[in-house]
N, C-alpha and C positions, 0 to 999 in steps of 0.2 A: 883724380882729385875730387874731394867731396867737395859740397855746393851746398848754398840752403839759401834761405830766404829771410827777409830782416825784416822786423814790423816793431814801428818806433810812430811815437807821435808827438806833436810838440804845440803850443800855446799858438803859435802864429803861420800864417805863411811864408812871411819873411823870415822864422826862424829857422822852420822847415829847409828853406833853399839855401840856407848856412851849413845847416850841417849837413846836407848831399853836396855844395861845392867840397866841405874840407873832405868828407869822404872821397871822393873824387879827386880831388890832388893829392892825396894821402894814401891812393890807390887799393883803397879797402875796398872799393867795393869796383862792379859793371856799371851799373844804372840806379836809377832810381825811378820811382813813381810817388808823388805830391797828390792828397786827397785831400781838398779843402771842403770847410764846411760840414764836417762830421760832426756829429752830437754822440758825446761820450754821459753816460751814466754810472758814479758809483759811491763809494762812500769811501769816505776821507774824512780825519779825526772825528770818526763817529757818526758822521752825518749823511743823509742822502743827498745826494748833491748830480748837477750835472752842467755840461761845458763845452763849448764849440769848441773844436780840435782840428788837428790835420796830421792825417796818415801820412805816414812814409814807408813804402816798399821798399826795401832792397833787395840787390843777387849780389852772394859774394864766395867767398869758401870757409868753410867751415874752421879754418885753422886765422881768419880775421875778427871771428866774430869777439874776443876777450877785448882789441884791441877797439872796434868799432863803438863795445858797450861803454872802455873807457872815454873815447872822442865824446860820445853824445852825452855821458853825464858830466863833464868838463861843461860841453857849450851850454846845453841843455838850462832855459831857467827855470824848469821843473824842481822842486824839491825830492822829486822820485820820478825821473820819467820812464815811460814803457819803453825798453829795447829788449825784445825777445827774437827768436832765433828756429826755423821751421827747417830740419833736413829738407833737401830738393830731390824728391825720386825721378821718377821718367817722365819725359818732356820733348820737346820736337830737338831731336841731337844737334843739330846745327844750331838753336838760340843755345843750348846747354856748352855747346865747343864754343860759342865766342863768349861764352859767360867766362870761360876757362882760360881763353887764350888774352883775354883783352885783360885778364890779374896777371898774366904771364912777367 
């Protein structure tokens, strides 16, 4: 089974752990990781701009991720939020088999 990696960020903490619980009952994803306090940089309608954020890691398969990008722009109160999508190469096999087994 292919595997990749999720990297999504959202406006808040509290939103952050909304959309890892639905992914998580909704069994898109393994895990998650919650990065608070990032400083994002970029430009939006024109301007340079920048903004406290919070990462989200996920592991899932590759065959979740269409489903995962619609969840997060449904919750998401981004007007565009980032959910991009990183194939998973080689990795310690046994995190990569529960990654595998626990979407089973």
């Amino acid at each position: 089974m292919k595997l990749s990696i999720g990297y999504i960020t959202a406006p808040t903490k509290s939103e952050a752990r909304q959309i890892v619980a639905s992914l998580l009952e909704e069994e898109l994803i393994a895990c998650a990781n919650i990065f608070d306090g990032v400083e994002s940089h970029f430009v939006w309608d024109g301007e340079l701009t920048h903004a406290a954020e919070v990462v989200i890691i996920v592991k899932t398969r590759q065959k979740n991720e269409d489903k995962i990008s619609r969840l997060v722009r449904h919750m998401s109160s981004y007007e565009c939020p980032c959910v991009v999508f990183i194939p998973m190469g080689n990795g310690n096999p046994e995190f990569l088999e529960w990654v595998e087994t626990t979407l089973s």
